[in-house]
C-alpha positions in Angstrom: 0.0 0.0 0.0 1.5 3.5 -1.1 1.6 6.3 1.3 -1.5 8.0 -0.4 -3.8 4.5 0.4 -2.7 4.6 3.4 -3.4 8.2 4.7 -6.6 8.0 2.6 -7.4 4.6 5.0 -6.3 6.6 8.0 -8.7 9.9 7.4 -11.3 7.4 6.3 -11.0 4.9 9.6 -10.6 8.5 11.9 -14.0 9.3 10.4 -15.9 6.4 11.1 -14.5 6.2 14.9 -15.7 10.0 14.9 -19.2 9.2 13.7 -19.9 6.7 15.6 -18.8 8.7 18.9 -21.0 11.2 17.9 -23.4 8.8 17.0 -23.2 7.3 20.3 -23.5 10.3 22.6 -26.8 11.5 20.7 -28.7 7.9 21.1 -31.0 7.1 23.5 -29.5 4.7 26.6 -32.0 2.2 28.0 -33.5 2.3 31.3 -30.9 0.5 32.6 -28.1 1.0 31.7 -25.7 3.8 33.6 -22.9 5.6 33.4 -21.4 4.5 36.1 -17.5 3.8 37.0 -17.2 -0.1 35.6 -19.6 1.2 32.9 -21.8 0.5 30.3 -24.8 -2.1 30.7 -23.1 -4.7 32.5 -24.0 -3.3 36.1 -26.9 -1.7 34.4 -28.1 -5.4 33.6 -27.8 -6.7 36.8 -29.5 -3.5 38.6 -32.7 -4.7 35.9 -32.7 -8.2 36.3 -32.3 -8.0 40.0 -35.1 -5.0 40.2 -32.9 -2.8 42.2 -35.1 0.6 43.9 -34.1 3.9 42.7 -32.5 4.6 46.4 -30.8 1.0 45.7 -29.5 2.3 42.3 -28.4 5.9 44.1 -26.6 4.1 46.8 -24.7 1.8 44.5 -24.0 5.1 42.3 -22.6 7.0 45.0 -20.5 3.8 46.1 -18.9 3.5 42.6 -18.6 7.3 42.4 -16.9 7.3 45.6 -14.5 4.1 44.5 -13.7 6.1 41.3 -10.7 7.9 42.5 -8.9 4.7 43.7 -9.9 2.3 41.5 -8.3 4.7 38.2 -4.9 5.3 39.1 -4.5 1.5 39.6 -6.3 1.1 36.0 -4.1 3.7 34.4 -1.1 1.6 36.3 -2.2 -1.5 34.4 -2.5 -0.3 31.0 1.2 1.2 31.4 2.5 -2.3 32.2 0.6 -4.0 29.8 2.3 -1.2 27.1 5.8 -2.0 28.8 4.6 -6.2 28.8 3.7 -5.3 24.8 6.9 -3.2 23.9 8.7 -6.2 24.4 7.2 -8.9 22.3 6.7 -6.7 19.6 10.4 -5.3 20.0 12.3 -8.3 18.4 14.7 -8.3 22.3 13.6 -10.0 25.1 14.7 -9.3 28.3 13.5 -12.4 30.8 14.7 -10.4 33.6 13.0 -7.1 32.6 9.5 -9.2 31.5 9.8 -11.0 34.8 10.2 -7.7 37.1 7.3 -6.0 35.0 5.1 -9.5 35.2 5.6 -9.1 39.1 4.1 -5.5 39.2 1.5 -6.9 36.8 0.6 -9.5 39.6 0.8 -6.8 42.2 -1.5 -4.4 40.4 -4.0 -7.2 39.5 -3.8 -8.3 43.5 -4.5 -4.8 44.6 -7.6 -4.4 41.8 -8.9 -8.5 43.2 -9.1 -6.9 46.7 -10.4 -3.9 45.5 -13.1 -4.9 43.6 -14.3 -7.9 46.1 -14.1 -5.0 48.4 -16.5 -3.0 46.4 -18.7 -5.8 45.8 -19.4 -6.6 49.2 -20.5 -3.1 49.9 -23.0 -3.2 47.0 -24.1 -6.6 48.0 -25.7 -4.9 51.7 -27.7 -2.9 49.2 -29.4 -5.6 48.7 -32.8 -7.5 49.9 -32.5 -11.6 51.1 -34.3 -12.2 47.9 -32.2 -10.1 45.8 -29.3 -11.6 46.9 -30.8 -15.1 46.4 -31.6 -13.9 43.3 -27.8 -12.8 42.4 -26.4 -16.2 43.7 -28.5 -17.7 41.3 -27.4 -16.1 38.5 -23.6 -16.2 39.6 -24.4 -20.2 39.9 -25.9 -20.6 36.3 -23.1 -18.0 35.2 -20.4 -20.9 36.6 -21.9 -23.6 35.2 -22.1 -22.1 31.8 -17.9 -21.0 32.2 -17.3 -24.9 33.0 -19.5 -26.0 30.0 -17.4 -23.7 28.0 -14.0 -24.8 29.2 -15.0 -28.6 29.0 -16.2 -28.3 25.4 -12.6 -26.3 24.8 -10.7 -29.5 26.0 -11.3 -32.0 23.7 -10.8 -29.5 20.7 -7.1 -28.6 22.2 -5.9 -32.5 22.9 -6.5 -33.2 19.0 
């Protein structure tokens, strides 16, 4: 591809991602889905399907707005290693030493996001009724059995 194709490509592929940003922020979300920290509908789903009260959906806003300002920085950490992690198996040198120091912060970060987010969980959990937390075990149950399924149909396919 000549240098032409390709900045044609680029200005064309720049204005599809700008469309459908600005395509995005002008539709109309659905009643539940939220902005919240973790965002888009995945909390939104669970705040439907387990019927949360407007003062439960406020309380588990307020929660995730209040968790914002730790949970980031660790975020932003992550991505940064993940760059360093990607710099060098796409840079043609590898480094076992530097890729193992850089894997330890990795398992440091991803410890301190575990704890975090358990510890965010279990304050969103009190929001919650006896039968909406029946309810949510439930779900966690069928959403384990369905992982398993998944991983036991993926083992015969990788021993052939």
């Amino acid at each position: 591809m000549n240098a032409r194709n390709l900045k044609i490509t680029l200005v064309g592929l720049a204005l599809i991602v700008v469309g459908t940003v600005a395509v995005s922020q002008t539709t109309k979300r659905s009643h539940w889905q939220h902005d919240g920290m973790f965002g888009g509908p995945g909390l939104g789903f669970l705040a439907h399907r387990l019927d949360l009260t407007d003062e439960q959906r406020a309380q588990a806003k307020e929660i995730l707005s209040k968790e914002k300002p730790t949970i980031q920085p660790l975020l932003r950490q992550l991505a940064v290693i993940r760059h360093q992690l990607r710099q060098f198996e796409e840079g043609g040198t590898f480094d076992e030493a530097q890729v193992r120091a850089i894997a330890g912060q990795q398992a440091q970060m991803l410890t301190e996001l575990t704890v975090q987010k358990a510890r965010i969980q279990a304050e969103l959990v009190k929001l919650l009724t006896p039968e909406q937390r029946t309810k949510l075990s439930q779900m966690m149950d069928r959403r384990e059995q369905r992982m398993q399924r998944f991983t036991q149909a993926q083992e015969p396919a990788e021993s052939q």
